[in-house]
C-alpha positions as CSV (number, residue, x, y, z in Angstrom):
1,X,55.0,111.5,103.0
2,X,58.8,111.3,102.6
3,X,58.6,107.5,101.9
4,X,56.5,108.5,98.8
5,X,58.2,111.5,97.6
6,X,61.6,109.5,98.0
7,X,60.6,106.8,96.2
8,X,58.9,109.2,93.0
9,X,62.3,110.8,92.9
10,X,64.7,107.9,92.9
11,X,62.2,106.2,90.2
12,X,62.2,109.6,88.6
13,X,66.0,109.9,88.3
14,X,66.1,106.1,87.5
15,X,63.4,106.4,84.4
16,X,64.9,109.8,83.5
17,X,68.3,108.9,82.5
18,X,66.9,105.9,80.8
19,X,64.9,107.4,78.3
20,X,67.2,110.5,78.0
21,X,69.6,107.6,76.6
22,X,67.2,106.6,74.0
23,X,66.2,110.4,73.1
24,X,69.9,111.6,72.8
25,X,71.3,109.0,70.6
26,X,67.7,108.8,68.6
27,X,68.2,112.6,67.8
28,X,72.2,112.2,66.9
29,X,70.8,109.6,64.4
30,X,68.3,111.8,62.8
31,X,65.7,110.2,64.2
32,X,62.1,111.7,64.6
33,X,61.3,111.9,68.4
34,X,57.1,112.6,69.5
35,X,57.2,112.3,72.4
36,X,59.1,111.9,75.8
37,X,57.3,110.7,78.7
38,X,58.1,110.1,81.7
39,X,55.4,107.9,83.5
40,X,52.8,106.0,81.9
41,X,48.9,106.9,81.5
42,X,46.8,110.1,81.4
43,X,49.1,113.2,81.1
44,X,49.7,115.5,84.6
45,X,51.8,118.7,82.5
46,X,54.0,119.0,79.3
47,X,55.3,121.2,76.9
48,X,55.9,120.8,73.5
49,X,59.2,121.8,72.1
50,X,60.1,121.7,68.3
51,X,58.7,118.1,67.0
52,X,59.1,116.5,70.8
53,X,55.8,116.5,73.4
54,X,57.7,116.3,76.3
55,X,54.8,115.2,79.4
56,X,55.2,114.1,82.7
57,X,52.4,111.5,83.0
58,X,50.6,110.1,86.4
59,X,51.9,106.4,86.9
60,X,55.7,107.2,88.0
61,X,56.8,103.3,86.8
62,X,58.1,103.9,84.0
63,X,58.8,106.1,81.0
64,X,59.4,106.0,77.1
65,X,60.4,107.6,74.5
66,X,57.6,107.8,71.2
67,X,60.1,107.9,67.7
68,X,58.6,108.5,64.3
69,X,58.2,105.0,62.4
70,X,58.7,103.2,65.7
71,X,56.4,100.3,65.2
72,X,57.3,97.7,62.4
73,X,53.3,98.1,61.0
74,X,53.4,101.8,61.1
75,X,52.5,104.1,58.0
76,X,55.3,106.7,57.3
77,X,55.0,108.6,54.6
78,X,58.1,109.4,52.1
79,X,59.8,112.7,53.4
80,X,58.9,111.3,57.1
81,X,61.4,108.3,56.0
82,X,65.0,109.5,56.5
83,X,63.7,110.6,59.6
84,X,61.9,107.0,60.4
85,X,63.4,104.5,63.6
86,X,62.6,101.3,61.2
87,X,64.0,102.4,57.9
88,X,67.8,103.3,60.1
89,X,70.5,100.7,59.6
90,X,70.2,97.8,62.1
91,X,73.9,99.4,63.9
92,X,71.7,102.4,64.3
93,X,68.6,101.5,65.9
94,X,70.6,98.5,68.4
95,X,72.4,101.5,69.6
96,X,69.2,103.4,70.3
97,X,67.8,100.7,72.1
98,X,71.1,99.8,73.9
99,X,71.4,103.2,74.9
100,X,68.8,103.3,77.8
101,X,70.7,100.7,79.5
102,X,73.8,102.5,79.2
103,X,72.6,105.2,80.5
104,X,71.6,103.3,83.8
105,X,75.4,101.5,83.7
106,X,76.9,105.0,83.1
107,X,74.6,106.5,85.8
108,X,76.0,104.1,88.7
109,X,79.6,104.0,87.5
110,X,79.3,107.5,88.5
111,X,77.5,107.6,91.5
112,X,79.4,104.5,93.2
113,X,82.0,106.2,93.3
114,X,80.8,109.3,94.4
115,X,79.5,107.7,97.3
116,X,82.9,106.5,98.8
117,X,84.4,109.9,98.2
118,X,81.1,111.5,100.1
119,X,81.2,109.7,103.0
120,X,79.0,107.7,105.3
121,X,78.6,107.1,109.1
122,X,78.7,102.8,109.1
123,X,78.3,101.1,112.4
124,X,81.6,100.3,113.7
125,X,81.8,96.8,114.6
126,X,81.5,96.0,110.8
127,X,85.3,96.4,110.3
128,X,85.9,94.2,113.3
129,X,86.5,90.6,113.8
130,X,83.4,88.2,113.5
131,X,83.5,87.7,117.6
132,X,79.6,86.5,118.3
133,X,78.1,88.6,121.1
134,X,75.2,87.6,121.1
135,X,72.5,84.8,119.6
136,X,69.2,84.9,119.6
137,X,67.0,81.6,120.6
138,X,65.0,79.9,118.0
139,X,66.5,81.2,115.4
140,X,69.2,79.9,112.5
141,X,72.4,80.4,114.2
142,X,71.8,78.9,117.5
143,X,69.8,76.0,115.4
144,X,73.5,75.7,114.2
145,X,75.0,75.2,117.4
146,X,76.6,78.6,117.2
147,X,77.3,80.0,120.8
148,X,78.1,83.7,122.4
149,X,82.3,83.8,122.0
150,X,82.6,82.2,119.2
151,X,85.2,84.0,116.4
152,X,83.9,83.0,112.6
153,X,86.7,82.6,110.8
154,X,85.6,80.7,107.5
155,X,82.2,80.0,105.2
156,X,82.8,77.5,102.6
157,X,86.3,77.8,102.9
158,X,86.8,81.4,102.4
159,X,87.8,83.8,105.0
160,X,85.9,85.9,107.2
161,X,88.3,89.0,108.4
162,X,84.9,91.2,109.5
163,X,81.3,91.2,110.3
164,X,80.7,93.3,107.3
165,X,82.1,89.6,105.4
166,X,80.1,87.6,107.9
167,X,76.9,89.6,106.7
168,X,77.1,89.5,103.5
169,X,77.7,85.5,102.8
170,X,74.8,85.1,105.1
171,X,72.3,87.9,103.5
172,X,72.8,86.3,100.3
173,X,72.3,82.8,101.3
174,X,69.1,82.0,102.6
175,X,68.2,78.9,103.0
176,X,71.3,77.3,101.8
177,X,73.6,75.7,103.9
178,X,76.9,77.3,104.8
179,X,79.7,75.2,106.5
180,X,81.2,77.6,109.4
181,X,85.1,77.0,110.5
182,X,84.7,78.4,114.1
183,X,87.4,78.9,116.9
184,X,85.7,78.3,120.4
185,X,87.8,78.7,123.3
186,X,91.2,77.7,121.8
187,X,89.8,74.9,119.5
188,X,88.6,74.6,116.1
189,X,85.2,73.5,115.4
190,X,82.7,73.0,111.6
191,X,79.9,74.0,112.0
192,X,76.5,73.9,109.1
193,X,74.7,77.1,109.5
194,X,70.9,77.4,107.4
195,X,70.2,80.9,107.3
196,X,66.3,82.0,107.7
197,X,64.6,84.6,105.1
198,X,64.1,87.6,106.5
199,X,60.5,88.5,106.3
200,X,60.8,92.1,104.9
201,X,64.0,92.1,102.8
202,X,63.9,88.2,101.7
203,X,67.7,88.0,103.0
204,X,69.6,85.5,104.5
205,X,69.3,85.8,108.4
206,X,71.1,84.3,111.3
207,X,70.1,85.6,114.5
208,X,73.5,85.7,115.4
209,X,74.7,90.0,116.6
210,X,78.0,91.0,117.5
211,X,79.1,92.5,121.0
212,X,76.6,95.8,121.2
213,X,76.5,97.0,124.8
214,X,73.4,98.1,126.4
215,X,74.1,101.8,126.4
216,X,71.4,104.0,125.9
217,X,71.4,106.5,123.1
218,X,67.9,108.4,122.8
219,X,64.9,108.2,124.6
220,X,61.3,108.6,123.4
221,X,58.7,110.7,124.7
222,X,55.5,109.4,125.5
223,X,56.9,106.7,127.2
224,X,58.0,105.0,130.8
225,X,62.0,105.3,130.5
226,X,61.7,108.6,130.2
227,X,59.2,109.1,132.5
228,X,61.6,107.2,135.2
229,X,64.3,109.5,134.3
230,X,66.6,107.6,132.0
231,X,69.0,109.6,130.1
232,X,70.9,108.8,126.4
233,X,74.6,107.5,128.5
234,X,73.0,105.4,131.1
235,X,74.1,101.7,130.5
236,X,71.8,99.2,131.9
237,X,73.3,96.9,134.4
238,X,70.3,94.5,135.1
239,X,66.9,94.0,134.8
240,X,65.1,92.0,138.1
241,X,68.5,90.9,139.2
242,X,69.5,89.7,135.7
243,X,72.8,90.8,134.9
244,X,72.3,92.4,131.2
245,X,75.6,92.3,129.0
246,X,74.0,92.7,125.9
247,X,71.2,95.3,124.2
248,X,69.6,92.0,122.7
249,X,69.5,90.8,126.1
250,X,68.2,93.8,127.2
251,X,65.0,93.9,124.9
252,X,64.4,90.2,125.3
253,X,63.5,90.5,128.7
254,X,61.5,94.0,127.9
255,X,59.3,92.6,125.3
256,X,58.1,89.7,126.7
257,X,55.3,91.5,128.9
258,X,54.1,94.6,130.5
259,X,55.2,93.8,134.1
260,X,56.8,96.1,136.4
261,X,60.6,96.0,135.9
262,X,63.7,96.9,138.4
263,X,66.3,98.6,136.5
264,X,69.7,99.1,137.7
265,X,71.6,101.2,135.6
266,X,75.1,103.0,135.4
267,X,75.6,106.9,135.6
268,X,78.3,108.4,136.3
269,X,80.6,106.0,137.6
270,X,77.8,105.0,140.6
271,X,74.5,102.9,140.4
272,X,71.2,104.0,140.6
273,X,67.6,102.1,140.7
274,X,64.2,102.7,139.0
275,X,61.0,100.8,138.3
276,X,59.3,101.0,134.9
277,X,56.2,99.3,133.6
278,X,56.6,98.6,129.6
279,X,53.9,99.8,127.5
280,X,52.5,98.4,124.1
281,X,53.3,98.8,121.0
282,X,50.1,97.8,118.8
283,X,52.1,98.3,115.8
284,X,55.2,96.6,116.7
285,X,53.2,94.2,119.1
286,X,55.7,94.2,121.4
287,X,56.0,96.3,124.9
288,X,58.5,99.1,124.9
289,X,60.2,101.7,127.4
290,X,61.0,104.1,124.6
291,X,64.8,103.9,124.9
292,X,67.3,102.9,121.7
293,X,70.2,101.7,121.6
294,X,73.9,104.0,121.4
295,X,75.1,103.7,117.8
296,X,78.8,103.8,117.6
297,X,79.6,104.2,114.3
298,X,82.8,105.6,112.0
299,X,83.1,107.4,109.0
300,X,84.2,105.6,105.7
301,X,85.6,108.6,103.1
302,X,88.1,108.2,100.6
303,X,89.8,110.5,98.0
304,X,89.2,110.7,94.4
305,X,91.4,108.0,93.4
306,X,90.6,106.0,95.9
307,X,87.2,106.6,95.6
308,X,86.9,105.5,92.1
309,X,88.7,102.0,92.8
310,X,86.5,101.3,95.7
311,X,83.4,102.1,94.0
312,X,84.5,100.0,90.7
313,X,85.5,97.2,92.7
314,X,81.9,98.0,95.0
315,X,80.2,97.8,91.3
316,X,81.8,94.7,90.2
317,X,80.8,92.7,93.2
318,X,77.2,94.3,92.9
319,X,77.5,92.7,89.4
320,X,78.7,89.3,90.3
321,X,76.3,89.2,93.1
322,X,73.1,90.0,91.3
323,X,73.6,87.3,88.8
324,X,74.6,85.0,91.6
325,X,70.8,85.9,93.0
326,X,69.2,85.5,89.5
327,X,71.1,82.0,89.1
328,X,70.0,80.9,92.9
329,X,66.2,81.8,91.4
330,X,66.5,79.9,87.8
331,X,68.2,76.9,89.6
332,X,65.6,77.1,93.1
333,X,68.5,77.9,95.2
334,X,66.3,80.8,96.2
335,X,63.0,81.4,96.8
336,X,61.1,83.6,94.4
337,X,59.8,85.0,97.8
338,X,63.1,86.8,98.0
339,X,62.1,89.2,95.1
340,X,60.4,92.8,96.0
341,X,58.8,95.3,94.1
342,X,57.7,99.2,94.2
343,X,56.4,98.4,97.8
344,X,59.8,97.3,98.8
345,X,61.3,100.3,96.7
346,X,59.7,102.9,98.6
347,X,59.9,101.7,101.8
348,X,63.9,101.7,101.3
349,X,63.8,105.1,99.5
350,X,62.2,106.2,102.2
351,X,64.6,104.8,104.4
352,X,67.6,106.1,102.8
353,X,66.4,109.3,102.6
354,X,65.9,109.8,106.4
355,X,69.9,108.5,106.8
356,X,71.2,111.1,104.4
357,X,72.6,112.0,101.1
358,X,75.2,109.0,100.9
359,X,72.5,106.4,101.3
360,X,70.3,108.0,99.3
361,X,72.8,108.1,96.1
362,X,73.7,104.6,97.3
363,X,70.1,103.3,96.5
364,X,70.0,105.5,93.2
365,X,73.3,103.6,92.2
366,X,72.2,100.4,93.4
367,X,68.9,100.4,91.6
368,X,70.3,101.5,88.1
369,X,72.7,99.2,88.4
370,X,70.3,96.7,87.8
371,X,68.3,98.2,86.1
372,X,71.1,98.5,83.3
373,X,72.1,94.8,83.7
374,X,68.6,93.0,83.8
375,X,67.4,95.2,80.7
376,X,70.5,93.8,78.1
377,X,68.9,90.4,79.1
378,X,68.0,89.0,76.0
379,X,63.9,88.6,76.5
380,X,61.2,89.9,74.7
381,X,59.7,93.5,76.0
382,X,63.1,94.4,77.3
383,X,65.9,96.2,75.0
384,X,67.9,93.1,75.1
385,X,65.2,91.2,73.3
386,X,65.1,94.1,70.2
387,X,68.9,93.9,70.2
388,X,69.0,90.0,69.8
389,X,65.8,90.9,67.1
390,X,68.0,93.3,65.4
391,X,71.1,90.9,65.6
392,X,69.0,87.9,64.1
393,X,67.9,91.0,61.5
394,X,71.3,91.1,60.6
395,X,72.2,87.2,59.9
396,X,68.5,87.0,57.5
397,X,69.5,89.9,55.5
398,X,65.5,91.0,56.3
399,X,63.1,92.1,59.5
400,X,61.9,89.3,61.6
401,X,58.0,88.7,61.0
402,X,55.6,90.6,61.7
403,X,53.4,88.1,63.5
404,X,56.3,86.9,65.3
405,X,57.0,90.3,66.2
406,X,53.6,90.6,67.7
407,X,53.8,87.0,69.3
408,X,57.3,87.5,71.0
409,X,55.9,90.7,72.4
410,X,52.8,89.1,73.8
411,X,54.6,86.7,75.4
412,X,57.6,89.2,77.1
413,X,54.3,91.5,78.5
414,X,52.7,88.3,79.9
415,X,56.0,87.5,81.6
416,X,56.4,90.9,83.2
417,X,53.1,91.3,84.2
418,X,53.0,87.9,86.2
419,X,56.7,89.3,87.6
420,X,55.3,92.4,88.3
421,X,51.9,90.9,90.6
422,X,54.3,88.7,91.8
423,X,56.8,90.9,93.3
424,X,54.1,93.3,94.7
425,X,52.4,90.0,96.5
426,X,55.2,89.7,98.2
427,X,55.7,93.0,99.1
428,X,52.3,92.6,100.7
429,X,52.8,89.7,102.5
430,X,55.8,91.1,104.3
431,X,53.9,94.4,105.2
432,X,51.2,91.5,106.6
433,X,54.0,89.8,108.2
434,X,55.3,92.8,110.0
């Protein structure tokens, strides 16, 4: 229930200040606004206030904003015309238009920030050095060659000061090879790294974990560790005589099967023993004890000032990132599998809300972000497409055709339908996949 209302009130806020961009320059023009709608289809509640119909409608994806004389075809009558969208000067109605996006832009120029100066709980070892502790078998990074010790130090020839660093080259890189300077011992070695696509998220993924020790940090009732007497402290020494160094370690050996286990595990500076028989998961498929792991983590908060430049330098790599992404897709240097939609949404909406107020603004941010960018793209459908219309206006001296109008608007709802299915098949697929 929280994933849902999460999601309806990020995509809420999100569609909100969109349309509230069109309305409020619309009305500082003198246009005519019907209606303002947020969600599409049969109408929940409204209220009608001076000329507007303001409704709250039942599918939350998406919103608009009905002006007088919108539609090139439609029949205004003479006093309705100083108050008509497509008898404004061309400056006029590109700024209506452009204003939704603006409004997005605006929204996470704000919130970025806002989000540094809040502060958030962030695991710790991202601000450390890029020291391996782990790698798991199978996958990308031991593929690679990479090995438990190693210190990253360089991808493609930039440097890598921290695993946050580290993460990030390798979440936006899937499938595309990254050439890894590595110190091993005290020599220097090159290494290619490939990383996998994550099945969820569509990132980049290595397999490779920094140093996490196996300390317990909460127990869960309803199953055996608990049962056994575990408590959140205890560090787990070994598991049928295996020494266990790292959690990975740790639930590698635990998920394999449901066969009794001898524990020894560290408390209070002495040793004790206990048997525990995993049970299964039939969601997760795996067998569990019902123990996670310690999260040590540190607070990132900043001051106003510093707030502002972090979250405008935050926002400007957001920015370069996201058309590094939508390049990767044109060019097939990413999958197309990579791309989510509302399922995807939700489920992260959900998530941030359950870690707080930080993340949750985070997501907000993030999402207009985009939002703002991907609708000044010049295609048909979004405001980008009416602005170059209006631009092209401008050069003829007259309005584009009506027919091509109606043609060019065909074509931008066919493309984001088959965007649309698409993204939500893959949001299926990786709810299959999990």
């Amino acid at each position: 229930m929280l994933t849902i209302i999460s999601f309806v009130v990020v995509l809420g806020v999100l569609i909100f200040i969109h349309e509230l961009g069109h309305f409020a320059v619309a009305k500082l023009g003198g246009v005519g606004v019907e209606k303002f709608s947020l969600g599409f289809g049969p109408r929940l509640v409204g209220v009608k206030y001076g000329e507007t119909d303001y409704v709250l409608s039942l599918l939350p994806l998406g919103g608009y904003v009905k002006m007088v004389g919108e539609a090139p075809d439609e029949e205004v009558s003479e006093e309705d015309r100083a108050r008509s969208f497509t008898y404004k000067p061309i400056w006029l109605r590109a700024a209506i238009v452009a204003a939704g996006p603006m409004m997005n832009l605006l929204l996470a120029a704000i919130l970025i920030p806002a989000t540094f100066m809040l502060g958030a709980d962030v695991p710790a070892f991202l601000d450390e050095p890029a020291f391996v502790g782990f790698v798991q078998s199978d996958e990308a990074g031991a593929k690679a060659g990479i090995l438990k010790g190693d210190l990253i130090e360089e991808i493609n020839g930039e440097k890598i000061r921290t695993w946050e660093e580290l993460l990030a080259r390798v979440t936006l890189n899937p499938g595309t090879p990254l050439t890894l300077e590595i110190e091993r011992g005290h020599e220097k070695k090159t290494i290619t790294l490939i990383p996998d696509t994550h099945v969820d998220s569509g990132a980049g993924v290595a397999g490779i974990y920094p140093p996490l020790e196996p300390v317990i940090g909460a127990l869960s009732d309803g199953y055996p560790a608990k049962e056994a007497g575990l408590k959140p402290g205890d560090r787990i020494i070994s598991i049928d005589g295996v020494g266990i160094t790292h959690w990975n370690e740790l639930e590698d050996i635990i998920h394999k099967n449901g066969d009794k286990k001898t524990f020894v595990v560290s408390r209070d500076n002495g040793l004790i023993t206990v048997e525990i028989t995993p049970k299964f998961n039939e969601e997760l498929k795996a067998y569990l004890i019902g123990i996670s792991r310690k999260h040590i983590t540190v607070v990132r908060k900043y001051g106003f000032i510093e707030g502002v430049e972090k979250g405008l330098t935050a926002g400007a790599k957001m920015t370069v990132q996201l058309f590094v992404v939508i390049k990767g897709l044109v060019v097939g240097q990413y999958s197309l599998k990579t791309l989510g939609g509302p399922i995807m949404i939700a489920r992260e909406a959900g998530r941030a809300a359950n870690a707080g107020l930080s993340d949750i603004l985070s997501l907000v941010a993030f999402l207009s972000l985009q939002l703002g960018i991907i609708n000044l793209f010049p295609l048909p459908v979004l405001d980008g497409g009416h602005i170059l219309f209006f631009g092209i206006e401008a050069v003829k001296g007259k309005p584009l055709s009506e027919r091509f109008m109606v043609v060019a608007q065909q074509v931008g709802i066919a493309l984001l339908v088959t965007l649309m299915v698409l993204v939500t098949y893959n949001d299926v697929l990786r709810l299959i996949g999990r």
